[in-house]
C-alpha positions as protocol buffer text, in pm:
chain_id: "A"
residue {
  index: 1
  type: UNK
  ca { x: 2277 y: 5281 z: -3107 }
}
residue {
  index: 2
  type: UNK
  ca { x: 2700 y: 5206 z: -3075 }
}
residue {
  index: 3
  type: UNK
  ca { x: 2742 y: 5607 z: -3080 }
}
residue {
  index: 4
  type: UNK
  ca { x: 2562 y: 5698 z: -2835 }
}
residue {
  index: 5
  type: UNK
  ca { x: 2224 y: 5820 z: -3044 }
}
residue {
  index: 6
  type: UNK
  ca { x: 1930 y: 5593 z: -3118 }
}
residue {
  index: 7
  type: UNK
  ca { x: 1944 y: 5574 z: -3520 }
}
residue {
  index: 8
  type: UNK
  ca { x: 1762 y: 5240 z: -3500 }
}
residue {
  index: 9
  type: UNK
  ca { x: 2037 y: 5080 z: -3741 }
}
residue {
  index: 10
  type: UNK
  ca { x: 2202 y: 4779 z: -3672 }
}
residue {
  index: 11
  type: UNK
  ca { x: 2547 y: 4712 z: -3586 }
}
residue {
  index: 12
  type: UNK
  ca { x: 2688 y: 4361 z: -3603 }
}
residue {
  index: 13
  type: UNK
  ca { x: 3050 y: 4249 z: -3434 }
}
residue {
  index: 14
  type: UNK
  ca { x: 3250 y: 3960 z: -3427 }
}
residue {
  index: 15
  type: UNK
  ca { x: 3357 y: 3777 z: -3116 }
}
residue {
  index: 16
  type: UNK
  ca { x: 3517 y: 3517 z: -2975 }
}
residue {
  index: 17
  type: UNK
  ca { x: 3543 y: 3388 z: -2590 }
}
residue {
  index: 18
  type: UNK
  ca { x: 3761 y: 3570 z: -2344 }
}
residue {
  index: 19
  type: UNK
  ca { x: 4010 y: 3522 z: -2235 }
}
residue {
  index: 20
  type: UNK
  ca { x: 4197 y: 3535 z: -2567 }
}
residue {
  index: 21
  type: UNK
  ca { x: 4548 y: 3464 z: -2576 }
}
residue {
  index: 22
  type: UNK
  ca { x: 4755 y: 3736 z: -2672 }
}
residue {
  index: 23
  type: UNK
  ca { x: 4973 y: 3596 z: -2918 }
}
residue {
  index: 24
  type: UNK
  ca { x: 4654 y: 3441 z: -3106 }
}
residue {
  index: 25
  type: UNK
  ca { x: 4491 y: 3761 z: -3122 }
}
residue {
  index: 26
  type: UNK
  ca { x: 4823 y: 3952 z: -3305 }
}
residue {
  index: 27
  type: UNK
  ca { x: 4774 y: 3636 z: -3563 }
}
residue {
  index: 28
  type: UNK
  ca { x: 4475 y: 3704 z: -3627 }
}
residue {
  index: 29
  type: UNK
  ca { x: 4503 y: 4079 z: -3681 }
}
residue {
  index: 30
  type: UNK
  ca { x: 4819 y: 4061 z: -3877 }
}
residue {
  index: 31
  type: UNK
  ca { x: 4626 y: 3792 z: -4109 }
}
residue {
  index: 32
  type: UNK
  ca { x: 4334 y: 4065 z: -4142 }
}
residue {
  index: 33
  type: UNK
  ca { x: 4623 y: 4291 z: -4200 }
}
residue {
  index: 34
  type: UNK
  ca { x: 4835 y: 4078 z: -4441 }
}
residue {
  index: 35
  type: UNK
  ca { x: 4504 y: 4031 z: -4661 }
}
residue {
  index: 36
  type: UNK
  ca { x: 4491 y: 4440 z: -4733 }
}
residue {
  index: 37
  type: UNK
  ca { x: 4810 y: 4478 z: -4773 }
}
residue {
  index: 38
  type: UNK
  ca { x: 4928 y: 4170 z: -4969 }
}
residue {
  index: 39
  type: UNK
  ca { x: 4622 y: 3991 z: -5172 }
}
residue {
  index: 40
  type: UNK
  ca { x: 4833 y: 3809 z: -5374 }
}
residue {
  index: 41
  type: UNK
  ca { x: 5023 y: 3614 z: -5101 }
}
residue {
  index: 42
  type: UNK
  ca { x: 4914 y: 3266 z: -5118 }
}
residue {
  index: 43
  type: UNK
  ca { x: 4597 y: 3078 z: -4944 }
}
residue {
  index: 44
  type: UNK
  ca { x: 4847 y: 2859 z: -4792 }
}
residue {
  index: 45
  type: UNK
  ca { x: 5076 y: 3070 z: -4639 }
}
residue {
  index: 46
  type: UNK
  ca { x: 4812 y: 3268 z: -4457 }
}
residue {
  index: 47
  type: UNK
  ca { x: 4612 y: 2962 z: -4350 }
}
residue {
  index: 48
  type: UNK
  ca { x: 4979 y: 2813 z: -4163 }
}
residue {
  index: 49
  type: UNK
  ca { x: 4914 y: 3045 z: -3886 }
}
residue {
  index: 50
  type: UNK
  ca { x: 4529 y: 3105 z: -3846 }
}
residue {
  index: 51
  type: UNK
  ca { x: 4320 y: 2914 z: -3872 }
}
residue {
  index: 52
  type: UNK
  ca { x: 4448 y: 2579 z: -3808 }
}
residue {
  index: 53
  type: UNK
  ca { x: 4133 y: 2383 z: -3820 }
}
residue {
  index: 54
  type: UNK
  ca { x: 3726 y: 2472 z: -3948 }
}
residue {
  index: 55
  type: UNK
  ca { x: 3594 y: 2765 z: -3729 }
}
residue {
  index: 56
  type: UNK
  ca { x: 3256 y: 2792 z: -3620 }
}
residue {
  index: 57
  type: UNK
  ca { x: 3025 y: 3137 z: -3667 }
}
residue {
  index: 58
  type: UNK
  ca { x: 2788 y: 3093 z: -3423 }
}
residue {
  index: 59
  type: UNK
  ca { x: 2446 y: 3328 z: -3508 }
}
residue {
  index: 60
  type: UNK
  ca { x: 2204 y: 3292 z: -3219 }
}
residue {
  index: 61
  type: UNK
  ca { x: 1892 y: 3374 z: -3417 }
}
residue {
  index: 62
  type: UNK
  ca { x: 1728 y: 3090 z: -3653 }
}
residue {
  index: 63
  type: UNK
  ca { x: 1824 y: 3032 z: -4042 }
}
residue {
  index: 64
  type: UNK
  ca { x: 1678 y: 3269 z: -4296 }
}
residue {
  index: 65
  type: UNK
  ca { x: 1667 y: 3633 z: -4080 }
}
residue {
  index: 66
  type: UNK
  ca { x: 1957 y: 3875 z: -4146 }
}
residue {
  index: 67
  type: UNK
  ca { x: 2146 y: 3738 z: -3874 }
}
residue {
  index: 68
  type: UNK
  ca { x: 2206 y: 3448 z: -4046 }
}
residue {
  index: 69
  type: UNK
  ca { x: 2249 y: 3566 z: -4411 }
}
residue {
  index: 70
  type: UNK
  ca { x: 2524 y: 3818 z: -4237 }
}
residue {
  index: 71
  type: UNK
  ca { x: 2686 y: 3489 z: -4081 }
}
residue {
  index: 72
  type: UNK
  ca { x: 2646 y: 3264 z: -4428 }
}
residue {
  index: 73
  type: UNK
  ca { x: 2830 y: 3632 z: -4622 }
}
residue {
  index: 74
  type: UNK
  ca { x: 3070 y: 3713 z: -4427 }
}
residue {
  index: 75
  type: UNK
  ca { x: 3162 y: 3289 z: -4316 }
}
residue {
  index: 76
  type: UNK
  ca { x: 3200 y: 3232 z: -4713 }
}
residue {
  index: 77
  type: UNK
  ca { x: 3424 y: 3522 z: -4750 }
}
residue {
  index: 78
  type: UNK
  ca { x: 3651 y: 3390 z: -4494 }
}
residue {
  index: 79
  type: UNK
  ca { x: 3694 y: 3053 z: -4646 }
}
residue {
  index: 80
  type: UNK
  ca { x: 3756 y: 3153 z: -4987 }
}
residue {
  index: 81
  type: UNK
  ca { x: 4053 y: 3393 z: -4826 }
}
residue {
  index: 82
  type: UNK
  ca { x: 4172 y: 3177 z: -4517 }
}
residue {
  index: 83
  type: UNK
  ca { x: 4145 y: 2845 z: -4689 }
}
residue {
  index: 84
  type: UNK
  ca { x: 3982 y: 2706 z: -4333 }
}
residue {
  index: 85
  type: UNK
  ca { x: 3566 y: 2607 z: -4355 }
}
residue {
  index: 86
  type: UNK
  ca { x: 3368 y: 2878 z: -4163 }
}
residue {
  index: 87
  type: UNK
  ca { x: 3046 y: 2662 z: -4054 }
}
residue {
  index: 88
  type: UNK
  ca { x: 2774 y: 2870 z: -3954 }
}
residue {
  index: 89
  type: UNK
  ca { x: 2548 y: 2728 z: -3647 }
}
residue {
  index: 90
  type: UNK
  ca { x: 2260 y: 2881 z: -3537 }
}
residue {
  index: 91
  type: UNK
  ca { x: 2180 y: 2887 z: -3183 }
}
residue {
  index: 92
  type: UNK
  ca { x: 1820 y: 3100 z: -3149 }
}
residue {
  index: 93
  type: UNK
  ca { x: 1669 y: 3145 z: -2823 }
}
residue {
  index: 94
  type: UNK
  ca { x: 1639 y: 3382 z: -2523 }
}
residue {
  index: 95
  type: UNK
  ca { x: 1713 y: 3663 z: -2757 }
}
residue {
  index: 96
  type: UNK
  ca { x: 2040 y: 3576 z: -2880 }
}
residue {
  index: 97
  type: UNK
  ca { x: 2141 y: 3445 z: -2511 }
}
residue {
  index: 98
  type: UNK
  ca { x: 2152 y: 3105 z: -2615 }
}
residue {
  index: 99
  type: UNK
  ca { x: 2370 y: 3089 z: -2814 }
}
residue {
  index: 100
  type: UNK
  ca { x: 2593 y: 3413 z: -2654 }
}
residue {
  index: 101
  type: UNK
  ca { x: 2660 y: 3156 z: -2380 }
}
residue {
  index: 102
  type: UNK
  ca { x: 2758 y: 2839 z: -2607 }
}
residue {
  index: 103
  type: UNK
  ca { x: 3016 y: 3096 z: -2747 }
}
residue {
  index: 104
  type: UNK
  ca { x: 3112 y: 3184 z: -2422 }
}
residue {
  index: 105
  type: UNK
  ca { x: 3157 y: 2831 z: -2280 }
}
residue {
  index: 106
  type: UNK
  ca { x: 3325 y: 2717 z: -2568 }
}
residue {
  index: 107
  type: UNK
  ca { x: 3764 y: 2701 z: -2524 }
}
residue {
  index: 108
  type: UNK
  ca { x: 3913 y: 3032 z: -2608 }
}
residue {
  index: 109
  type: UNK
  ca { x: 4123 y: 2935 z: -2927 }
}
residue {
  index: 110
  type: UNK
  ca { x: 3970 y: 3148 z: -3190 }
}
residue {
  index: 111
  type: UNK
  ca { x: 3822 y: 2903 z: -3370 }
}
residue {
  index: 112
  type: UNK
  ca { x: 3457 y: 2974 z: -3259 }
}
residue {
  index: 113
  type: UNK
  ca { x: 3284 y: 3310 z: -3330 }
}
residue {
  index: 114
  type: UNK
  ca { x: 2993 y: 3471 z: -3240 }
}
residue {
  index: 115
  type: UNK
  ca { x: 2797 y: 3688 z: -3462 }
}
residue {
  index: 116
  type: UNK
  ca { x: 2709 y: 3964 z: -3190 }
}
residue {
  index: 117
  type: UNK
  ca { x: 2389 y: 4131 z: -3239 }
}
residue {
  index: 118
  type: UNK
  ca { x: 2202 y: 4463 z: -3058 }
}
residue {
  index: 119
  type: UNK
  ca { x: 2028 y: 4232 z: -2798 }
}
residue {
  index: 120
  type: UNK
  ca { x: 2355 y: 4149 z: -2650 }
}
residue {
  index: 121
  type: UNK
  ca { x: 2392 y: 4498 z: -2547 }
}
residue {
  index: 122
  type: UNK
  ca { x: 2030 y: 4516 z: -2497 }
}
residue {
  index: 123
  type: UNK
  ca { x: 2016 y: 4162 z: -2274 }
}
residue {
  index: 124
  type: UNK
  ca { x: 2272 y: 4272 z: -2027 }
}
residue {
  index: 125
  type: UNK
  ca { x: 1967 y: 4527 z: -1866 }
}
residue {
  index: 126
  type: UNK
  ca { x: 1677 y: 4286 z: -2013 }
}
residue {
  index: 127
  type: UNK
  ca { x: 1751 y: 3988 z: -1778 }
}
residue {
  index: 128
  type: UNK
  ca { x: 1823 y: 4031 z: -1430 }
}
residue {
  index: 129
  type: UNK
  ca { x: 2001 y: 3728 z: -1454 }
}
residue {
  index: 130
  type: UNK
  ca { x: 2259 y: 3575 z: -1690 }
}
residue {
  index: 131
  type: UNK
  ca { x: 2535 y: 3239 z: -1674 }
}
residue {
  index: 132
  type: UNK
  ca { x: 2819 y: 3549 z: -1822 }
}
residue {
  index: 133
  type: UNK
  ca { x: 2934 y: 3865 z: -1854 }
}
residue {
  index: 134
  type: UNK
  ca { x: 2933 y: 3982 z: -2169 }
}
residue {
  index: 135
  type: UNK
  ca { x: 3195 y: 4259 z: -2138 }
}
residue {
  index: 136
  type: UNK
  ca { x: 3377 y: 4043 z: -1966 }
}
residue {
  index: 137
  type: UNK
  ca { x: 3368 y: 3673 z: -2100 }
}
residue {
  index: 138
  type: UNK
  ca { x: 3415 y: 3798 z: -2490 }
}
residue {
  index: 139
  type: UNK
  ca { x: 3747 y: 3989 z: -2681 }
}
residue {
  index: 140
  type: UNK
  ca { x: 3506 y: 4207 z: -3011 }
}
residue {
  index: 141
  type: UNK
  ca { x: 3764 y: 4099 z: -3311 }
}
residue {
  index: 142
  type: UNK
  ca { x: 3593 y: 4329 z: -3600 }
}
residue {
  index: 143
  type: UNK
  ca { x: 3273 y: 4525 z: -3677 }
}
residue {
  index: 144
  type: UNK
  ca { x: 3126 y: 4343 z: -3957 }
}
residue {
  index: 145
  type: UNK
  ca { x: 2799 y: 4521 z: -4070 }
}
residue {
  index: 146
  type: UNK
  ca { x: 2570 y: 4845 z: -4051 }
}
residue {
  index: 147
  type: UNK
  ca { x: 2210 y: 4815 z: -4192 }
}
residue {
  index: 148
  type: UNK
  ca { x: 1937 y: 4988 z: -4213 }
}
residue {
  index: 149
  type: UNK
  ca { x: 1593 y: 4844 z: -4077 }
}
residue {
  index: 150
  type: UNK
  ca { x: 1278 y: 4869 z: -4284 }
}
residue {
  index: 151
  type: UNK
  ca { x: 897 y: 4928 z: -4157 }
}
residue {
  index: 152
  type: UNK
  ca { x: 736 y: 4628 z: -4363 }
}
residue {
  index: 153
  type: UNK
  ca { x: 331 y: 4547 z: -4357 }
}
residue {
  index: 154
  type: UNK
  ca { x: 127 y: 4256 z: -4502 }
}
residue {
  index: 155
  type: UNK
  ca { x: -81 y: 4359 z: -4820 }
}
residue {
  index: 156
  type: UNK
  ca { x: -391 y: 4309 z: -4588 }
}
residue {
  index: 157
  type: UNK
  ca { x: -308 y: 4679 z: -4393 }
}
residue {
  index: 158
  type: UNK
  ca { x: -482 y: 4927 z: -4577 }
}
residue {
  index: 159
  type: UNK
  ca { x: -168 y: 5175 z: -4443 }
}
residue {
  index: 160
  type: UNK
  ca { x: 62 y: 5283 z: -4774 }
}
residue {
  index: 161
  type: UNK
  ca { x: 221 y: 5504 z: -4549 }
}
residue {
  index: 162
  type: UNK
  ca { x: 383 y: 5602 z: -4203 }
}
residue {
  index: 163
  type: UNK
  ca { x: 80 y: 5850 z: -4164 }
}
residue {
  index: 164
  type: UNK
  ca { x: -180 y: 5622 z: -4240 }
}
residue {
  index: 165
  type: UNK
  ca { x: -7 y: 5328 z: -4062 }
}
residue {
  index: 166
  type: UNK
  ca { x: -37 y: 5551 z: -3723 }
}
residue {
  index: 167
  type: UNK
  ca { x: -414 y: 5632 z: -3791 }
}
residue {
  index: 168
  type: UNK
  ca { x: -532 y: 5259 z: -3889 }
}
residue {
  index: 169
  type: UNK
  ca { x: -307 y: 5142 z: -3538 }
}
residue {
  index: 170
  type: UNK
  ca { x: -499 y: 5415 z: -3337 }
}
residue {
  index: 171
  type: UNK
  ca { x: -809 y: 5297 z: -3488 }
}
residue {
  index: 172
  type: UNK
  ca { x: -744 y: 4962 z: -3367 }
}
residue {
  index: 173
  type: UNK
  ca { x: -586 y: 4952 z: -3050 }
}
residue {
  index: 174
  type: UNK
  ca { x: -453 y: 4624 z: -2928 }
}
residue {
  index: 175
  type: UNK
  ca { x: -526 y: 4458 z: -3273 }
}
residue {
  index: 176
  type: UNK
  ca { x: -299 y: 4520 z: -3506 }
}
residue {
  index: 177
  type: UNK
  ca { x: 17 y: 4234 z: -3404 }
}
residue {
  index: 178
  type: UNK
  ca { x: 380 y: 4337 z: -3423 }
}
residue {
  index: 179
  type: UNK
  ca { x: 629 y: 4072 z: -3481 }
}
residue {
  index: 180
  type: UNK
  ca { x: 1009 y: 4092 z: -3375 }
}
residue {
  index: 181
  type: UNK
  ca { x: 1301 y: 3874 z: -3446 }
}
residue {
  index: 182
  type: UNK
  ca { x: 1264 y: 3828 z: -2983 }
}
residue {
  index: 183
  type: UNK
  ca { x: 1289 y: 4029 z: -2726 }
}
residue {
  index: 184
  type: UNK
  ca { x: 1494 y: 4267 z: -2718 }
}
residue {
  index: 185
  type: UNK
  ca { x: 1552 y: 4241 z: -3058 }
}
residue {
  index: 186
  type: UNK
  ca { x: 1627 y: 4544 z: -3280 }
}
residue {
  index: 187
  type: UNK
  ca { x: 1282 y: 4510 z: -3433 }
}
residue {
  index: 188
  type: UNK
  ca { x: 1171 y: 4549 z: -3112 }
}
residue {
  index: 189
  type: UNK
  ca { x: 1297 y: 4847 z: -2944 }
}
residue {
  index: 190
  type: UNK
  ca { x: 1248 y: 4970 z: -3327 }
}
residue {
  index: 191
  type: UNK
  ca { x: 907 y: 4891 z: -3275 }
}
residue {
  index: 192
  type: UNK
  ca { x: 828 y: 4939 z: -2931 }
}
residue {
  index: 193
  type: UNK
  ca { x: 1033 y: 5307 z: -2962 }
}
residue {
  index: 194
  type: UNK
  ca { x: 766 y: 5360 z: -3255 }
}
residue {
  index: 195
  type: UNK
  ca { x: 475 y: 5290 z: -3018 }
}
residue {
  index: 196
  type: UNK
  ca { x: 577 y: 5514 z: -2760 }
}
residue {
  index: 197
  type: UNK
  ca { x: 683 y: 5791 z: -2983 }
}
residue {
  index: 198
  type: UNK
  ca { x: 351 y: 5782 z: -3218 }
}
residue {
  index: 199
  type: UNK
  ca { x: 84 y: 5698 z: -2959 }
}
residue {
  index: 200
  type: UNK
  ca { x: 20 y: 5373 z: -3081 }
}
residue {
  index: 201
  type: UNK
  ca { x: -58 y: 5007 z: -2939 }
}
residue {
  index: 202
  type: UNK
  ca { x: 49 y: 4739 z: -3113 }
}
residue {
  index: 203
  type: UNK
  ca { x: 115 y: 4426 z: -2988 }
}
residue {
  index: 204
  type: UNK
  ca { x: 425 y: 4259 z: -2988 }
}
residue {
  index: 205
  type: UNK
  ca { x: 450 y: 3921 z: -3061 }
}
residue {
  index: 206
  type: UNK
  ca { x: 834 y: 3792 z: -3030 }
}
residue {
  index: 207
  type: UNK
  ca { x: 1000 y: 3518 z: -3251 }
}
residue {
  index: 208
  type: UNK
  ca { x: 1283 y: 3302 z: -3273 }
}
residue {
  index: 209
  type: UNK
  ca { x: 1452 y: 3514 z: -3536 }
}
residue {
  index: 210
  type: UNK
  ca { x: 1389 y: 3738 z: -3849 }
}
residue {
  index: 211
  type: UNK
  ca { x: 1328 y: 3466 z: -4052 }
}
residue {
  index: 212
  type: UNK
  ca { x: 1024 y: 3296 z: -3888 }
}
residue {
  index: 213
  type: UNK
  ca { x: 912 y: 3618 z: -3858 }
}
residue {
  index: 214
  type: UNK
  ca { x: 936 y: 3719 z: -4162 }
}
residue {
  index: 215
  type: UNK
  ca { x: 704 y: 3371 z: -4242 }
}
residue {
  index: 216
  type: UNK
  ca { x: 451 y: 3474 z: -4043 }
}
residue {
  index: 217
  type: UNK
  ca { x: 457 y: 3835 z: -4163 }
}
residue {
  index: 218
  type: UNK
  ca { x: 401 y: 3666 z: -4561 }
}
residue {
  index: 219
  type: UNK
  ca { x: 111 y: 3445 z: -4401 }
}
residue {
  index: 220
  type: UNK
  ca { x: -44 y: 3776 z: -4248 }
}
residue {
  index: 221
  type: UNK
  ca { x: -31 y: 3598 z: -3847 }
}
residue {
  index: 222
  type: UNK
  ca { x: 89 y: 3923 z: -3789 }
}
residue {
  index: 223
  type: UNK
  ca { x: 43 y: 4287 z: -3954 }
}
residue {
  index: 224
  type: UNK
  ca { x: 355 y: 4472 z: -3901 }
}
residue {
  index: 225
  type: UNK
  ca { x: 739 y: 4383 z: -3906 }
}
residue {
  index: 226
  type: UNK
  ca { x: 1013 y: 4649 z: -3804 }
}
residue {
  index: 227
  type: UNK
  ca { x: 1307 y: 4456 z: -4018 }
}
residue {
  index: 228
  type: UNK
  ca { x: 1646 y: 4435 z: -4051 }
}
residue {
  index: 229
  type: UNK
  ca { x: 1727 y: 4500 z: -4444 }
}
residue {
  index: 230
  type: UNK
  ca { x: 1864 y: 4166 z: -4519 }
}
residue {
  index: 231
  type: UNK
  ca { x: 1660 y: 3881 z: -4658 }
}
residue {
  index: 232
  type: UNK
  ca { x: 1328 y: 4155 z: -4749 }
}
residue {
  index: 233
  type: UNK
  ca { x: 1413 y: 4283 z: -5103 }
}
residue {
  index: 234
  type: UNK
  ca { x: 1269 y: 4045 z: -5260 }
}
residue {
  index: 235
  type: UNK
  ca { x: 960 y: 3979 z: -5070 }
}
residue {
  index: 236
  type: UNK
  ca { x: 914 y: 4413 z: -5127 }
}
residue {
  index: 237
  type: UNK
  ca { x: 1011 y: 4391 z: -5468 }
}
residue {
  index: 238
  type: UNK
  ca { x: 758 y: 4101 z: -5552 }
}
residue {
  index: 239
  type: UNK
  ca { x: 476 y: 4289 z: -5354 }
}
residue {
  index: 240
  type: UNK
  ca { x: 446 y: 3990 z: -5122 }
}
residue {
  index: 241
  type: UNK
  ca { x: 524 y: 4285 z: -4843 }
}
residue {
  index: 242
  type: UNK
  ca { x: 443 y: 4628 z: -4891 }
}
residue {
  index: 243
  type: UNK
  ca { x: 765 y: 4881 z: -4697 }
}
residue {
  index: 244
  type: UNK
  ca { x: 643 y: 5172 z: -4574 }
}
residue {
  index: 245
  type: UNK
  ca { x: 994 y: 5383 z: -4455 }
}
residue {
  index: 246
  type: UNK
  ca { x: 1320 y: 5313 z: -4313 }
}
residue {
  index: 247
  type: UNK
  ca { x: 1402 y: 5415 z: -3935 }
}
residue {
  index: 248
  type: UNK
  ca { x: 1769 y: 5564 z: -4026 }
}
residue {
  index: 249
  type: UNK
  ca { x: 1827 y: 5948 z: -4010 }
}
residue {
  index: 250
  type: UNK
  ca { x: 1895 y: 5977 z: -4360 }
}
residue {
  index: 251
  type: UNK
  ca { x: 1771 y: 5782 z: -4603 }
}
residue {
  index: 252
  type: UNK
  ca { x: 1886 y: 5461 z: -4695 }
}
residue {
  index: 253
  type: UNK
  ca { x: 2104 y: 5385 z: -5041 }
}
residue {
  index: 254
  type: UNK
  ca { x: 1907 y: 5011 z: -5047 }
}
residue {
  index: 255
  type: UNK
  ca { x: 1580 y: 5176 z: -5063 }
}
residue {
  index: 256
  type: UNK
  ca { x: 1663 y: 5508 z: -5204 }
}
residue {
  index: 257
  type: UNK
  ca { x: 1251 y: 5539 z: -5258 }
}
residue {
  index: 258
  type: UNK
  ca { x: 1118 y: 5486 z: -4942 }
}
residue {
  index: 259
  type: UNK
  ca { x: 1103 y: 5827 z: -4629 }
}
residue {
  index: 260
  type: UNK
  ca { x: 1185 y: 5834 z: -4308 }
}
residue {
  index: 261
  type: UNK
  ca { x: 1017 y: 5736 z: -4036 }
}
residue {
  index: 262
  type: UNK
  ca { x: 1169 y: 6047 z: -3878 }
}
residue {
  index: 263
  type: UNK
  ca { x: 959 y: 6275 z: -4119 }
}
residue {
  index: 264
  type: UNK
  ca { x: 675 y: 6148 z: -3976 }
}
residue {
  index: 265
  type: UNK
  ca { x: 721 y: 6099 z: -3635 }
}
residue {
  index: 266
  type: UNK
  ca { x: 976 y: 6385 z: -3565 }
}
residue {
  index: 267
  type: UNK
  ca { x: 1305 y: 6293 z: -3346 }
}
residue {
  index: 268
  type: UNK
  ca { x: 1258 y: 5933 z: -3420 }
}
């Protein structure tokens, strides 16, 4: 979605609350920079100017959805390089707006991030009405991750494929339950841009997060999941979920096996 075309991937940034003094922002970048160019210059000696103190990686989804396995990843990598604890929160609610704001609020010092996410690009024409300005009110410091998403079904569909997925949905309209990680969510526009495109009517049922949906998915309260990569391996693997395609263009190195969702449903 960044470039302009809707590839259904999804893009994760860093940010912290504008405005951002200047100075603290080259310290940071020449840090990024030093640890390129120079990886055996000392913990210490990068850790004198940034960070002073433990920094906070806000994720505004709950604990156990990619969101927060991105946060946990790329918070530990920081430590072990910066020398500084990187404590993940997570703030879920109002699709990521919770939590957007707490960042927001918080003093601009660069010592609290926010995990951005798709909704906040998708929340700024979602609500009519929110306390910031996310253009505005936050400085991006680095593009962190680029997944694919995953079209994931409870063992209970009888659907082993994109095909059949569309005929048992059209056979059962209003009655087959889609969850998201909330509204406006990547799962949902995934999903909802599925529905449109393939005639379907699923209904969407909007969570707190990947991970409780993800719970409900394995507990078969709902049917079908449009997922971010992160966290479902396993749960595929171990047939506890059965994947049906990935929503990317091309096909996805993760799940080399699975099609497209775009052979099925052409332009998707």
């Amino acid at each position: 979605m960044s470039d302009g075309s809707f590839d259904n991937s999804s893009g994760d940034t860093m940010k912290w609350p504008r405005p951002m003094k200047p100075p603290q922002r080259r310290r940071f970048l020449r840090l990024l920079a030093s640890i390129a160019a120079a990886p055996v210059l000392s913990r210490l000696a990068r850790a004198q100017a940034y960070p002073t103190r433990p920094v906070r990686i806000v994720a505004a989804f709950a604990a156990g959805g990619g969101v927060d396995i991105t946060a946990r990843l790329i918070g530990q990598w920081l430590s072990d390089r910066l020398g500084q604890s990187f404590v993940v929160e997570n703030r879920p609610g109002a699709g990521g707006n919770i939590g957007t704001e707490a960042v927001v609020n918080t003093p601009p010092d660069g010592h609290t991030l926010l995990l951005a996410t798709v909704p906040n690009a998708v929340n700024t024409t979602l609500y009519e009405r929110l306390n910031f300005n996310f253009i505005r009110d936050t400085t991006p410091v680095a593009g962190i991750i680029r997944v694919p998403m995953v079209v994931l079904v409870h063992p209970s569909v009888p659907a082993k494929t994109i095909s059949e997925l569309i005929a048992y949905a059209k056979a059962n309209p209003g009655k087959v339950n889609m969850a998201s990680a909330g509204s406006g969510s990547a799962p949902h526009m995934a999903g909802e841009l599925f529905n449109f495109m393939a005639g379907v009517k699923m209904v969407h049922v909007p969570y707190r997060g990947q991970g409780p949906a993800l719970s409900d998915l394995l507990g078969g309260q709902v049917q079908v999941f449009f997922a971010t990569t992160p966290g479902t391996s396993d749960f595929i693997r171990t047939g506890k979920l059965r994947a049906l395609a990935v929503t990317t263009p091309t096909k996805a190195e993760v799940f080399a096996e699975l099609p497209k969702l775009g052979d099925v449903v052409p332009g998707y």
